[in-house]
N, C-alpha and C positions, 0 to 999 in steps of 0.2 A: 197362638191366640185365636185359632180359629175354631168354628163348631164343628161337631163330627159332622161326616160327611152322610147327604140327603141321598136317596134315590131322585135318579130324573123324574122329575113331571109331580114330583111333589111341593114344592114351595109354590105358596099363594104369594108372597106377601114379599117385599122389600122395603126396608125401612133403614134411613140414609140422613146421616147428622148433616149438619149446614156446614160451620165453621172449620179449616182443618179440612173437608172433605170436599163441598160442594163451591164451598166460599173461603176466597182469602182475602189477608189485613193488606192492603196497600200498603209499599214501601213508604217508612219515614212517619208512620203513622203515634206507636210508640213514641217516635220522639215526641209527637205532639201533645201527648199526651200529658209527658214530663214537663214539657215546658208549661203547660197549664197549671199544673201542681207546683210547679218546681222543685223537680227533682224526680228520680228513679223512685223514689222511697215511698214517692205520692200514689206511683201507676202500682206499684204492688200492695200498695192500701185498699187502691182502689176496688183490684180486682177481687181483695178478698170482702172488702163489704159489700162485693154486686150479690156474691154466695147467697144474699139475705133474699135478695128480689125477685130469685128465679122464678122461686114457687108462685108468686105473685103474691105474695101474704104482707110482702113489705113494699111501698111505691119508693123507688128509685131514687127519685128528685129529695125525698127526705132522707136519705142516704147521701145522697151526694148535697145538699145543702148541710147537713151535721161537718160531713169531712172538709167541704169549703173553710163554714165559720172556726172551727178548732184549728185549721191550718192556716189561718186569719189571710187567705188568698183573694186575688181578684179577678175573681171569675166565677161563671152564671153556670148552674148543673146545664143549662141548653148545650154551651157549648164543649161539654164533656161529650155528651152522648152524642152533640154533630160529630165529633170524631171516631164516636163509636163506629158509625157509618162506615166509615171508610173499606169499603168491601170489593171485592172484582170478584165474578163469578169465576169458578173452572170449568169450562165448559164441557171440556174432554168428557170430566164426568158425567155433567147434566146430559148431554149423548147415550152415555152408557144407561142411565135410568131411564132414556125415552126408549132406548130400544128394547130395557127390559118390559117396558108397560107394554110395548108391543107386541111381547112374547107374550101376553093375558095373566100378567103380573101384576097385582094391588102393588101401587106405589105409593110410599108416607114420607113427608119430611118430619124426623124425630131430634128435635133441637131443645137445647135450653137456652132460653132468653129469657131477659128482663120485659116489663110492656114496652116501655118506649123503644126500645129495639127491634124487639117482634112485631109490633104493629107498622112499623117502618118498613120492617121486609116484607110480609103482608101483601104491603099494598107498592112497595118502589122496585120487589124481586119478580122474576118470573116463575116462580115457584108455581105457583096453580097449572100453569101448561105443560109441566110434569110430573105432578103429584096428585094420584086419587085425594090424597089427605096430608091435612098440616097439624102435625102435632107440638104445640109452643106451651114449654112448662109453665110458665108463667099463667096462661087457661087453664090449665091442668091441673093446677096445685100442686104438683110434684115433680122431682126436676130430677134429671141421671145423677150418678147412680143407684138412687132408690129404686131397687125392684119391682115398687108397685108401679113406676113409670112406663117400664114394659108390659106390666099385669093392663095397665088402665087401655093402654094402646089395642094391645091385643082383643082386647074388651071389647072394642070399639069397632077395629075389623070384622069380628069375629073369626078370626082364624087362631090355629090353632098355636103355639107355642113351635112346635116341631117343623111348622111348616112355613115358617117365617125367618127371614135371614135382616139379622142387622151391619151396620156398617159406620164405624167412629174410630175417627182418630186417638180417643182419649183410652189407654185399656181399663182405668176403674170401669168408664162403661160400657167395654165391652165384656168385661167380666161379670157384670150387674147381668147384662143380657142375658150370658150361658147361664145365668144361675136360675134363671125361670126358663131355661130349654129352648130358648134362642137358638138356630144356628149364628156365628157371628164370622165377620172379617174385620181385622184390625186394620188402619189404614193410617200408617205414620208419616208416610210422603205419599200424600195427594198427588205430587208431579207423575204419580205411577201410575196412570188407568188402566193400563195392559195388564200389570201384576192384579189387581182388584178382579179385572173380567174372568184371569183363568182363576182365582179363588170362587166365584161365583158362578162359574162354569163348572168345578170340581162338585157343588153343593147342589147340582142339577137345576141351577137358575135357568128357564129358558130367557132368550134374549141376548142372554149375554156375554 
């Protein structure tokens, strides 16, 4: 699942999902989720009508107020998304990207969130003291795996396609990536920083 391999001293640019990779869901969290809804059947509703909000095109809160009233529940979209929250950094990682920006590596965080979540981490994560840039689809209008999410980033950096490596757990987006010339690294257990560095060693990431 990975991109062909870079020459040394070529990569600008390291762009690095939140969730899955950088951030994990506190234990017991899911259940809590259930229990709001009541039931398993609610958190898998749910997560498919968040799909709508990534982009930012749909606001959240009237998403989850529609799934409340039809599910005639009681309870307030606030305290869905307080459990949204429920995050604990990997630190291991966030290390591994501070020593990439060390190497003179542009750093992005490249996530898809809803507003009220990404505004949340924003401003409650320490994301900014690792990352040149924060890329949150929801700003964006366009969320992984649409290609043009990479087009738009890249955009942004201005670097090149070739010379940039991304990093998610999810492989639709890391397949979205290679498809506009991304190098990429799949990363299905986070608990692995070591395995992540020698991929991003092999791609000629300095730093890492």
């Amino acid at each position: 699942m990975s991109g062909a391999t870079a020459a040394p001293g070529r990569i600008q640019a390291l762009l690095m999902d939140a969730d899955g990779v950088l951030q994990l869901p506190r234990d017991g969290w899911l259940s809590e989720l259930a229990e709001l809804g009541g039931g398993v059947d609610f958190v898998d509703e749910l997560f498919e009508q968040e799909v709508a909000a990534l982009d930012g095109s749909v606001d959240l809160a009237d998403v989850l107020d529609d799934l409340i009233r039809r599910r005639r529940l009681d309870t307030r979209p606030e305290q869905i998304i307080e459990v949204w929250q429920s995050v604990d950094l990997f630190w291991p990682m966030l290390e591994l990207v501070a020593d990439v920006r060390r190497g003179g590596v542009v750093t992005a965080l490249a996530t898809n969130q809803h507003s009220y979540r990404g505004s949340w981490m924003k401003q409650a994560l320490p994301y900014r003291e690792y990352f040149d840039r924060e890329f949150y689809s929801f700003e964006m209008g366009v969320a992984k795996p649409d290609p043009a999410y990479f087009e738009q980033i890249l955009d942004h950096l201005a670097v090149p396609a070739d010379a940039a490596v991304f990093v998610d757990d999810r492989a639709e987006n890391v397949d979205a990536a290679g498809s506009v010339g991304l190098h990429t690294v799949w990363c299905p257990t986070p608990e692995e920083p070591d395995a992540i560095r020698a991929q991003l060693r092999e791609l000629g990431v300095p730093g890492a």
